[in-house]
PASEBA-1860 file (N, C-alpha, C; in nm, 3 decimals):
! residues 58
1> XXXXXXXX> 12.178/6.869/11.730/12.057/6.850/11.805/11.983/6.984/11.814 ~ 11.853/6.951/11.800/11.781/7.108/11.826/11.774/7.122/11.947 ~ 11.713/7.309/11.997/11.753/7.322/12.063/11.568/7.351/12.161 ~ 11.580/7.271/12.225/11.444/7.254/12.311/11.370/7.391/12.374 ~ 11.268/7.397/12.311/11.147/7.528/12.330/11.080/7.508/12.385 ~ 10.996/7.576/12.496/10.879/7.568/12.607/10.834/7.624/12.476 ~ 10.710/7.632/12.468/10.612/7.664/12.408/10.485/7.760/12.449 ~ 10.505/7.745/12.556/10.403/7.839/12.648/10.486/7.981/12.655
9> XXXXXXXX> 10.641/7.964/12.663/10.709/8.102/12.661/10.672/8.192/12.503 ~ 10.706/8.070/12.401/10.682/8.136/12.295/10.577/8.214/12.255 ~ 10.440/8.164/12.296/10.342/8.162/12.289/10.313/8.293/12.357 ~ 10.329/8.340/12.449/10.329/8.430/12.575/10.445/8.529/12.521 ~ 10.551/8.500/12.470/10.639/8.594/12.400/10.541/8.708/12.320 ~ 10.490/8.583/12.199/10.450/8.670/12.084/10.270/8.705/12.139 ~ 10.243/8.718/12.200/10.089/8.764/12.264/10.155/8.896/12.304 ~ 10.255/8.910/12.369/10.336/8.995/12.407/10.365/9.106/12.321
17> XXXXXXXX> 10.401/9.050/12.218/10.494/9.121/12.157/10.382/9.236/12.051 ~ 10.236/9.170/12.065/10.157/9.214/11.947/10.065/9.339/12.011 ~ 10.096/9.272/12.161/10.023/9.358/12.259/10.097/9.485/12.271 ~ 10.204/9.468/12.281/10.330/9.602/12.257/10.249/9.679/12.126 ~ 10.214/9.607/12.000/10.225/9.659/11.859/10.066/9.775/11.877 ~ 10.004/9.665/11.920/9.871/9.707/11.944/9.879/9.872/12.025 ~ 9.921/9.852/12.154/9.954/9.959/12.216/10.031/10.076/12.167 ~ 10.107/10.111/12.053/10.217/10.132/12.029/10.082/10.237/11.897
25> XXXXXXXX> 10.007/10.142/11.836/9.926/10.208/11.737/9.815/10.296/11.829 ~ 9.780/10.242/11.954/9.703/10.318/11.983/9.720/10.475/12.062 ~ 9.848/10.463/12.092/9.934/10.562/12.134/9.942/10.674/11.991 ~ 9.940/10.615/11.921/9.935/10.713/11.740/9.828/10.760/11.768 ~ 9.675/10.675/11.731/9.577/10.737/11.737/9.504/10.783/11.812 ~ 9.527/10.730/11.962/9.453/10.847/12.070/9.513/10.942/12.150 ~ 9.689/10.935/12.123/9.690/10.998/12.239/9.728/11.159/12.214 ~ 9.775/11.222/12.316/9.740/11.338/12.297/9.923/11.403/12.335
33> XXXXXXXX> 9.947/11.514/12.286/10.080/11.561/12.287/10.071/11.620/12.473 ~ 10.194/11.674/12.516/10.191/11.740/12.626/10.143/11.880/12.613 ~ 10.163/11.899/12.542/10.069/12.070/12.508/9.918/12.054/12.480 ~ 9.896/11.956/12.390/9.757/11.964/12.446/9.720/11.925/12.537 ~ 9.736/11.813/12.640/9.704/11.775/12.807/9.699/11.919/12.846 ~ 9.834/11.963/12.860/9.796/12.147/12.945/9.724/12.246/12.907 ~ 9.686/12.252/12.737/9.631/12.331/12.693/9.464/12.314/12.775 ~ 9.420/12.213/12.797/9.326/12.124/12.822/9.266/12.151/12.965
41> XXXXXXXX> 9.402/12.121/13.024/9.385/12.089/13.180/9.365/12.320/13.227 ~ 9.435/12.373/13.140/9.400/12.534/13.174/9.310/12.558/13.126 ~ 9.254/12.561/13.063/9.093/12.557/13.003/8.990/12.510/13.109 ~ 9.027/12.396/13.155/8.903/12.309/13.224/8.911/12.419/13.375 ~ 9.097/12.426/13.406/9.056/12.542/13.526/9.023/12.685/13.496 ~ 9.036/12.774/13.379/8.958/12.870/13.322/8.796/12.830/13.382 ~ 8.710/12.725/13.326/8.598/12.729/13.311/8.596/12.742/13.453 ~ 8.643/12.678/13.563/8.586/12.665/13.674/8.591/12.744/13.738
49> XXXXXXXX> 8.663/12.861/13.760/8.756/13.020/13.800/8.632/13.072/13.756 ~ 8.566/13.083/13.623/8.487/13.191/13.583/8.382/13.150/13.619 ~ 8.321/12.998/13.655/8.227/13.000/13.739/8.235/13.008/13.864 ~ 8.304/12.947/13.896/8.317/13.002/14.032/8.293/13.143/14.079 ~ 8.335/13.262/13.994/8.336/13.380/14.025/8.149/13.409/14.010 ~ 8.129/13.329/13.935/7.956/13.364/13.892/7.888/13.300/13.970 ~ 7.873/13.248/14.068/7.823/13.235/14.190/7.747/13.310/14.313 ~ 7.613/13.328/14.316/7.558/13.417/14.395/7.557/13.392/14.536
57> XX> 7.604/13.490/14.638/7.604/13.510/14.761/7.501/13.513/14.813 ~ 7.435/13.397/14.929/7.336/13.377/14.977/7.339/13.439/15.117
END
C-alpha cells in the first residue's frame, strides 16, 4: 500500500526548500565578509570624528 501524502506539506516543503536555495545564492552575491562590515562601520565613524571636529563654535 502506498504511503499517504498531505500535499500542502509537500508543497510548502519544496517552496521551502528553494527559498533556502534562493537565499543561500544571495548570501554569495550580496553579502559582505566580517572585515568588510568593520572595515566599513570604522570608516563611516572616521568620517564622523573628522567632522565632527570641523565644526564651528558659535
Amino acid at each position: 500500500m502506498a504511503e499517504i501524502v498531505n500535499l500542502n506539506k509537500v508543497r510548502k516543503a519544496r517552496a521551502k526548500a528553494e527559498a533556502e536555495e534562493t537565499a543561500k545564492a544571495n548570501r554569495v552575491r550580496f553579502g559582505r565578509t566580517r572585515q568588510e562590515k568593520e572595515a566599513a562601520r570604522q570608516q563611516e565613524e572616521k568620517l564622523s570624528r573628522d567632522l565632527d571636529g570641523k565644526k564651528l563654535d558659535e
